[in-house]
Each structure stands twice: as structure tokens, then as C-alpha cells.
C-alpha positions in Angstrom: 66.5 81.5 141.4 63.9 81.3 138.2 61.5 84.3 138.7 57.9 83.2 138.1 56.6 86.2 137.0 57.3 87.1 133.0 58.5 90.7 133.3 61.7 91.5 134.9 62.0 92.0 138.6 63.1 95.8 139.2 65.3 96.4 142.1 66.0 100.3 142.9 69.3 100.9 144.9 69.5 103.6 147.3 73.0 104.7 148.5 74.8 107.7 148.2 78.0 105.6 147.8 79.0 106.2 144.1 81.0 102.9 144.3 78.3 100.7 145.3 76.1 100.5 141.5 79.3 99.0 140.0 79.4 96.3 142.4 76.3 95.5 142.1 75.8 95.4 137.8 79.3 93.2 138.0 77.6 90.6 141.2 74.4 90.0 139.1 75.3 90.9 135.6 74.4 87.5 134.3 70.7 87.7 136.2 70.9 91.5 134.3 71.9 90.3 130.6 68.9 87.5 131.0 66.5 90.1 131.8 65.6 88.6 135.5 66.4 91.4 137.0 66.3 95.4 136.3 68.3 97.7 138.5 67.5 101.3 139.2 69.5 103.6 141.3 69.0 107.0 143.0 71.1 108.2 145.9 68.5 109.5 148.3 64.9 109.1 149.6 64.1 112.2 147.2 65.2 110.9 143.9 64.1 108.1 145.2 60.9 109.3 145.1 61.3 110.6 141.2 62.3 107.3 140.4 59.4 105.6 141.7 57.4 108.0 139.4 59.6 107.3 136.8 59.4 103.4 137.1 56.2 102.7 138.9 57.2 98.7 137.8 59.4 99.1 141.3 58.8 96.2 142.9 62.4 96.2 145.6 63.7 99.0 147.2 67.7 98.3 148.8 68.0 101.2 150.5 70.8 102.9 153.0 69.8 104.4 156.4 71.6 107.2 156.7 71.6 109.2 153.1 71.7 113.1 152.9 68.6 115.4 152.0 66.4 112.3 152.6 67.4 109.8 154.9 66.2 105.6 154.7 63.4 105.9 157.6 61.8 109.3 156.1 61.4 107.2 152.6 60.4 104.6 154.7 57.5 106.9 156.3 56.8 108.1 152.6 56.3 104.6 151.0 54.1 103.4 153.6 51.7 106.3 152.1 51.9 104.8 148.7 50.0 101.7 150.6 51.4 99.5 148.1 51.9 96.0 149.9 53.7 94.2 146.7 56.2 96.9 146.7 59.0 95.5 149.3 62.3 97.7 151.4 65.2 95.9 152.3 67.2 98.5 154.7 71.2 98.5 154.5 72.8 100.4 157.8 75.9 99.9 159.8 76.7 97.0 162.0 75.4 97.5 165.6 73.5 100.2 164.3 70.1 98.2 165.8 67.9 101.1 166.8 67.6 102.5 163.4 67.1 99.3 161.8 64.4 98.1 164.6 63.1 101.8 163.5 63.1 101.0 160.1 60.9 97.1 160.7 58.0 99.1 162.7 58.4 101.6 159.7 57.8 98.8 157.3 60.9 97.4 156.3 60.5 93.8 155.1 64.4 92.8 156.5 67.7 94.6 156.3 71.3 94.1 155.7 74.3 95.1 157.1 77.6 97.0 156.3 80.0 96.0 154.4 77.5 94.3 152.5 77.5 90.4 152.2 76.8 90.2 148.1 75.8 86.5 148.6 73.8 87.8 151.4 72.0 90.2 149.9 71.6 87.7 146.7 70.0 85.6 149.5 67.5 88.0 150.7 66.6 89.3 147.1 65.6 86.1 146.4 63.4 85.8 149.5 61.7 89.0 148.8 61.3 88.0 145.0 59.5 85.1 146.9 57.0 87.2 149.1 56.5 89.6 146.1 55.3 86.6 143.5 52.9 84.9 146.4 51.6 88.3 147.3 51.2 89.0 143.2 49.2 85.4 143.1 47.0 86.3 146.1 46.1 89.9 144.5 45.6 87.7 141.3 43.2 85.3 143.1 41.6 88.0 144.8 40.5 89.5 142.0 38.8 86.3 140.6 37.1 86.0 143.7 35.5 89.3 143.6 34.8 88.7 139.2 33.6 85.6 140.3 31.4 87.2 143.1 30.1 89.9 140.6 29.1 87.7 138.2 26.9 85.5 140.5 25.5 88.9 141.7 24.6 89.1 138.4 23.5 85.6 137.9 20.9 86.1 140.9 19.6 89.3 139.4 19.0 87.4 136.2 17.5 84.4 138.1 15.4 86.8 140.1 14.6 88.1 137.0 12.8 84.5 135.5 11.1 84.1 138.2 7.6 86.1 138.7 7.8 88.7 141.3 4.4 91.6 140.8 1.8 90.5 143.1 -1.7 89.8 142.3 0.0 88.7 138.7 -3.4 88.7 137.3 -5.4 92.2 139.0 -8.1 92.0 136.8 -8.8 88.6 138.1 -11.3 88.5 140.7 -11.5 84.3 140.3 -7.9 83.5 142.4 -5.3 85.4 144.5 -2.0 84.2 144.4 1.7 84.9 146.0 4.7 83.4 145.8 8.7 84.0 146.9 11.6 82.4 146.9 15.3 82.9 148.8 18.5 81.3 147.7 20.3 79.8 150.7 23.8 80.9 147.9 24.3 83.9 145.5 21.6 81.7 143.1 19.5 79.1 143.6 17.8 76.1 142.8 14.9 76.5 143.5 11.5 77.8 141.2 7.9 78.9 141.1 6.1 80.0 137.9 2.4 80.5 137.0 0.7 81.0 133.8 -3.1 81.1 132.0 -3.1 78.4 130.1 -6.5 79.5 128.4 -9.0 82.3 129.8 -10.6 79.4 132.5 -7.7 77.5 133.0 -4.3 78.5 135.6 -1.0 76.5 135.3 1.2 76.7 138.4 4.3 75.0 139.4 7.3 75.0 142.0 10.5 73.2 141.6 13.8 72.3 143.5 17.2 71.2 142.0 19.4 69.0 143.3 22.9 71.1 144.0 23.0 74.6 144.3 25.0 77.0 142.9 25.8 78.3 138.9 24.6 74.8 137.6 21.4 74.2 140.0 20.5 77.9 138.8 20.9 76.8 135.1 19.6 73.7 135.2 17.1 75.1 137.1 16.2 77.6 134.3 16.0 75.1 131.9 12.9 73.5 134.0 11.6 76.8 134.3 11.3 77.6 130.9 10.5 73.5 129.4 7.6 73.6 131.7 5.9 76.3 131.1 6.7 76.0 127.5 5.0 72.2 127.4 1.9 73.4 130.2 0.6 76.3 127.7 0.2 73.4 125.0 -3.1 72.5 127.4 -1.3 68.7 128.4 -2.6 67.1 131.6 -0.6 67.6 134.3 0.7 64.1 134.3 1.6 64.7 129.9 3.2 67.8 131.1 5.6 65.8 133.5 6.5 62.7 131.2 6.8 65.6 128.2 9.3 67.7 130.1 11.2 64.6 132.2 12.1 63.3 128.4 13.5 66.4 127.7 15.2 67.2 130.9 16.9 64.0 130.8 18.6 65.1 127.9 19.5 67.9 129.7 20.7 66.6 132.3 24.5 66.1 133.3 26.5 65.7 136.7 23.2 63.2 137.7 21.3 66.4 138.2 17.2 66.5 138.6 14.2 68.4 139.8 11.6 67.4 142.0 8.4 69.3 140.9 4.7 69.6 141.9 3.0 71.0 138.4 -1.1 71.6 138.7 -3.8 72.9 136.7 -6.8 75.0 138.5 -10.0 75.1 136.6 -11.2 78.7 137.8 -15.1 77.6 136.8 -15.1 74.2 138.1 -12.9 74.8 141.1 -11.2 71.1 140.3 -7.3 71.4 140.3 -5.6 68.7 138.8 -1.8 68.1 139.5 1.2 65.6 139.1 4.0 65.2 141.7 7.6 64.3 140.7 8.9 63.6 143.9 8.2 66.7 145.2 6.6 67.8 149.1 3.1 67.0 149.3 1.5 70.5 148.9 -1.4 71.9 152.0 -4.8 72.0 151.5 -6.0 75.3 154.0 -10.0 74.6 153.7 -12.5 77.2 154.4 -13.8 74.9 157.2 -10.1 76.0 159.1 -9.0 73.2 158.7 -5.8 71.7 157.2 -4.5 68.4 154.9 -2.1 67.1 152.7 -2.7 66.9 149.3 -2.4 62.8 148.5 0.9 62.3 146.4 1.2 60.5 143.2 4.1 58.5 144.1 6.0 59.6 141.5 9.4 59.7 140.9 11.6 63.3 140.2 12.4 64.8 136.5 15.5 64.2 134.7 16.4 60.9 135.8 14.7 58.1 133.5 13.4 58.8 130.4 9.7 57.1 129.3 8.6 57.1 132.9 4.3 58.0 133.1 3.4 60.3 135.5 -0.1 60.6 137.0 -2.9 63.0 137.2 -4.8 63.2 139.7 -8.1 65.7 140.3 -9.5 66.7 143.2 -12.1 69.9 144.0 -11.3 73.2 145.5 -14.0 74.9 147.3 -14.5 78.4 147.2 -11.7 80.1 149.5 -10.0 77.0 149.7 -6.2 77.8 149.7 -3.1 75.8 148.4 0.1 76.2 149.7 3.0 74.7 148.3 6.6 74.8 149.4 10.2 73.0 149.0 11.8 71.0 151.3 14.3 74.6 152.7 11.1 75.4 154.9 10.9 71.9 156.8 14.4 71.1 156.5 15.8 74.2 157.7 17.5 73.9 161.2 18.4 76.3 164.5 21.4 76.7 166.1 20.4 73.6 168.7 20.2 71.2 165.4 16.6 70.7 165.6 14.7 70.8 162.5 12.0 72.9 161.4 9.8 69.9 160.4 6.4 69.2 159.3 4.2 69.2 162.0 5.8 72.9 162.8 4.6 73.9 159.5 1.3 72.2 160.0 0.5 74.4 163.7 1.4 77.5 161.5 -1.0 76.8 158.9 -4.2 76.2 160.9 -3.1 80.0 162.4 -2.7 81.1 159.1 -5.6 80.1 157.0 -8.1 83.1 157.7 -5.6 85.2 156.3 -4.6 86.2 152.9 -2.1 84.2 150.2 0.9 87.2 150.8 0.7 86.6 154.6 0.7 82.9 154.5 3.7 83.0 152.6 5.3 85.7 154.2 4.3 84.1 157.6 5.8 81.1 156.9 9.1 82.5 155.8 9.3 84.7 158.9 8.9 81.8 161.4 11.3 79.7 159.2 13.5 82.6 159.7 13.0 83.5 163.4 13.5 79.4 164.2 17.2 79.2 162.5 17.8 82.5 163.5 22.0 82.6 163.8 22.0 79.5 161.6 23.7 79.3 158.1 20.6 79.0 155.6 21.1 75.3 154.2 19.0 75.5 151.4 16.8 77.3 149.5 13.5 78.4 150.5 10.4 78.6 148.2 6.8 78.8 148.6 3.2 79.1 146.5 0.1 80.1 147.7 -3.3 79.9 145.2 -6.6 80.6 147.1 -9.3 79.7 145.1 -12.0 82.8 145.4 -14.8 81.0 142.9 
């Protein structure tokens, strides 16, 4: 048998027959001289024990059952403390002798052999255990890239968490607006986004994305938006220059067919008129201060990162004084409960008319606690993002 792994197996023999270590170095001299295997041998459970200190590269123990000082079953007892499950004992005792090797199994034994011993036997069975040893080796091995793999998208998340804005107001010394957004990651990261910037002293860009995918590459691609739209909004485009600037650029981006659907708007804090664009994104709610509740019309336009040269519109419309806007991504309406049924729009819509006396943090909060409560026991599909501006005047 071709041993898989590059070091040498090493096999310790424990017998207190002197006769016994010849045998062996003659049966497998060949598998010795080619460095396959590596024998070690002691002649109780106590120098056992030394030589386990000695070699901790151990990986086989052949050991006799009945030894003096230290017997087979008292190492046994011994090695199950090292809680070592890559390190493997093959228990040799007399024929018939089935209580002490039943013994030895519940002790931890991997299989046994019996006297005299059958060398093409016990080739037989090393070569088994060599087996269970190199599988148990490759699932330690892709354990550990699990958990790397988990630690860096722990890390990843506390980088993406760390884009996005997260002190609330973001502007105290602003009397003009109150705003609040969150976002959760139905994975480790997400693709979803929210950012919001002053464009000039009289002037607030805001924006809230979602990524197609999820995972490592909805979170980068996802910072990549991030970062090419605030960079193109602060240059004082219209929200429709801001789109076509940043969908050129994203499309070169772009790979694995990924895009963004993104609502990007502009909020004149002395005029009260907001002006916006919509790449395919949800139609943002308007909460009026008359308590009552409506869609914000859509543009019709199509999402970032697909087609290069596409126009995108602006359109303007007037926000009156406490006037909220509430935008989200399609994890609120799309999210389901354990009976299939899904959140939906007109769900959101009863919600809103309840929450528009109240202020931007418990609308968004609100609405991520009934979106919660509703799938409750449901695996979170997607992620879920919202954006609340109230326009104070």
C-alpha cells in the first residue's frame, strides 16, 4: 500500500517478547528501507508511555494485552487521556481470550489481532488503520480551513460593517434632517449597502444598494459600488449623471454577470425638493405628514453594471416639512415564515401608516422587528437593509 501522507508512518510495537522486533524489521524491511514505515518498540504500557514522549510523530500503537508492570488495557485507559483521535491501537492477545479484547474495543481499541500472529494479517490491518489515520488527517486538515475560512469572513463582515455608516444622527449639528439606517447580512457578509454624504452645505446625497449573489464577491463587489458612488455624487452630478457615471464604471468591474440595483437621491435641505434616480431598485415610501403613505414613482430604469452607455433619469419631486422617506431592499418584502408565505408589500405598507408619527430610528427598527417576528424560525434568505430621511425643514 502507497502511503499518502509524505512523512513516514510510525508504528510503535508493544510486546515483552524479545523475539517479536526481529520478525517484524525482517516482514516489512522493504516498506522500512523505503521510508514508508518507522517502527518503534517498548515492551510495556510504561515505556510505552516514554516513547510516546520521545516520538510524539506515533501515529500506530500494536500493542500486547497482557505485558508486566503495565498491562495493554491500563495503556489503553492512559491513551484515551491523550484525546488524540489520529493516534490509532491495534491490541494483540491470545486466541479465545475475547473478554479482554471486547475490554480493550470499549477502551478504545481500533481492532485487534490474535496469537501467533498472522504477519499477512497484521500487514492487512496496518494498512487499514494507515487508511483511517490519512482520512482522519484530511478531515482535521479540512477542518481547519473551515474554521480559517470562517475567521476570515468574520473578519470580512467587521470590515464591511466597517464601510458602511453606523453613528446615528450622522450629522448632530444638523437641525434641517434626521436620518437612520441598518443593514443585516442574511451570510457572514453581505450585499447589500446604504451610504449618505453632504454633497455641499445645502445639499444631502443618500443611497442604498443590493448585489446580486451574496457572499465574499457580493461584499466586494458590493464595496466597489459603495465607494464609486459616493466618489461620483460629491462631484455635485444629477442623480441620473451619477447613475450612468458609476454604471460605466461598474461594468468594468463587473465579472461573474454581477450588478447592483440602486436607488441614489439628492435632498435639497432649503428647498425641500429631493431628486433621485432608480436603477432597478424597490420603489422607496413616501410617509407624509398628512399620515398618509405612497410610493415614490420609479424611473423605469434598468440596474448598474450590466450595459454600458445606458441614461438614467432624474426625476424631482418636493418634500414637505416632516415628510419622511423610507427606503429598503427587496430582504424586507421577500423574506418568508416558516408557512412559506411572504412578507410582501402591502405588509410593509399597514406597518408604515402605524409607523409614520414616529421617529426615523423606530421606523427602521420597527420594520426590522416585524420582518423578524414574521420569519421567526426561518433561515434569513437575504439581506436586509433599510434608510430612513425625514425631512424637518
Amino acid at each position: 500500500m502507497s502511503n499518502s501522507v509524505e512523512e513516514a508512518i510510525k508504528i510503535m510495537v508493544v510486546d515483552d517478547e524479545v523475539d517479536l522486533e526481529p520478525l517484524i524489521r525482517q516482514k516489512f524491511r522493504r516498506k522500512i528501507r523505503s521510508s514508508e514505515y518507522d517502527f518503534v518498540f517498548a515492551h510495556n504500557g510504561l515505556e510505552a508511555l516514554s516513547k510516546l514522549i520521545e516520538h510524539p510523530d506515533i501515529c500506530i500503537i500494536l500493542s500486547d494485552i497482557n505485558m508486566p508492570e503495565m498491562d495493554g488495557l491500563t495503556l489503553l485507559l492512559k491513551l484515551k487521556e491523550l484525546k488524540n483521535p489520529s493516534l490509532k491501537t491495534v491490541v494483540v492477545s491470545a486466541y479465545g481470550d475475547m473478554d479482554n479484547i471486547r475490554t480493550a474495543m470499549n477502551r478504545g481499541a481500533f481492532d485487534f489481532l490474535t496469537k501467533p500472529i498472522n504477519f499477512e494479517d497484521l500487514e492487512i490491518t496496518i494498512n487499514k488503520t494507515i487508511e483511517e489515520i490519512i482520512l482522519q488527517r484530511k478531515s482535521q486538515q479540512e477542518h481547519d480551513q473551515l474554521l480559517s475560512i470562517r475567521h476570515d469572513l468574520n473578519i470580512a463582515r467587521e470590515i464591511q460593517m466597517g464601510i458602511l455608516p453606523k453613528v446615528f444622527p450622522p450629522f448632530p449639528n444638523r437641525c434641517d434632517f434626521d436620518l437612520f439606517a441598518s443593514m443585516t447580512a442574511a451570510t457572514e457578509v453581505g450585499g447589500d449597502f446604504y451610504d449618505f454624504f453632504m454633497i455641499n452645505n445645502d445639499t444631502l446625497g443618500f443611497v442604498i444598494g443590493d448585489v446580486s449573489g451574496k457572499g465574499v464577491p457580493a461584499a466586494i463587489f458590493m464595496a466597489v459600488s459603495r465607494t464609486l458612488i459616493r466618489a461620483t455624487g460629491l462631484k455635485g452630478l444629477s442623480a441620473g449623471e451619477c447613475m450612468h457615471y458609476a454604471n460605466n464604471l461598474l461594468c468594468n468591474e463587473s465579472v461573474a454577470s454581477m450588478f447592483v440595483t440602486v436607488f441614489y437621491g439628492t435632498l435639497n435641505m432649503k428647498t425641500g425638493v429631493m431628486e433621485y434616480a432608480n436603477a432597478g431598485h424597490n420603489p422607496p415610501y413616501l410617509l407624509k405628514n398628512d399620515n398618509t403613505i405612497a410610493k415614490i414613482e420609479s424611473t423605469g430604469d434598468i440596474v448598474l453594471g450590466c450595459f454600458e452607455d445606458v441614461e438614467f433619469k432624474s426625476v424631482k419631486t418636493t418634500l414637505n416639512p416632516n415628510d419622511t422617506v423610507v427606503i429598503y431592499t427587496d430582504g424586507v418584502t421577500e423574506a418568508f415564515n416558516l408557512n412559506d408565505e411572504e412578507y410582501g408589500e402591502e405588509r410593509l405598507e399597514k406597518l408604515l401608516v402605524s409607523l409614520q408619527p414616529f421617529p426615523v430610528e423606530k421606523i427602521v427598527l420597527g420594520i426590522t422587528d416585524d420582518v423578524r417576528q414574521f420569519s421567526a424560525g426561518a433561515e434569513q434568505s437575504d439581506d436586509i437593509t433599510l434608510l430612513a430621511l425625514k425631512y424637518i425643514g
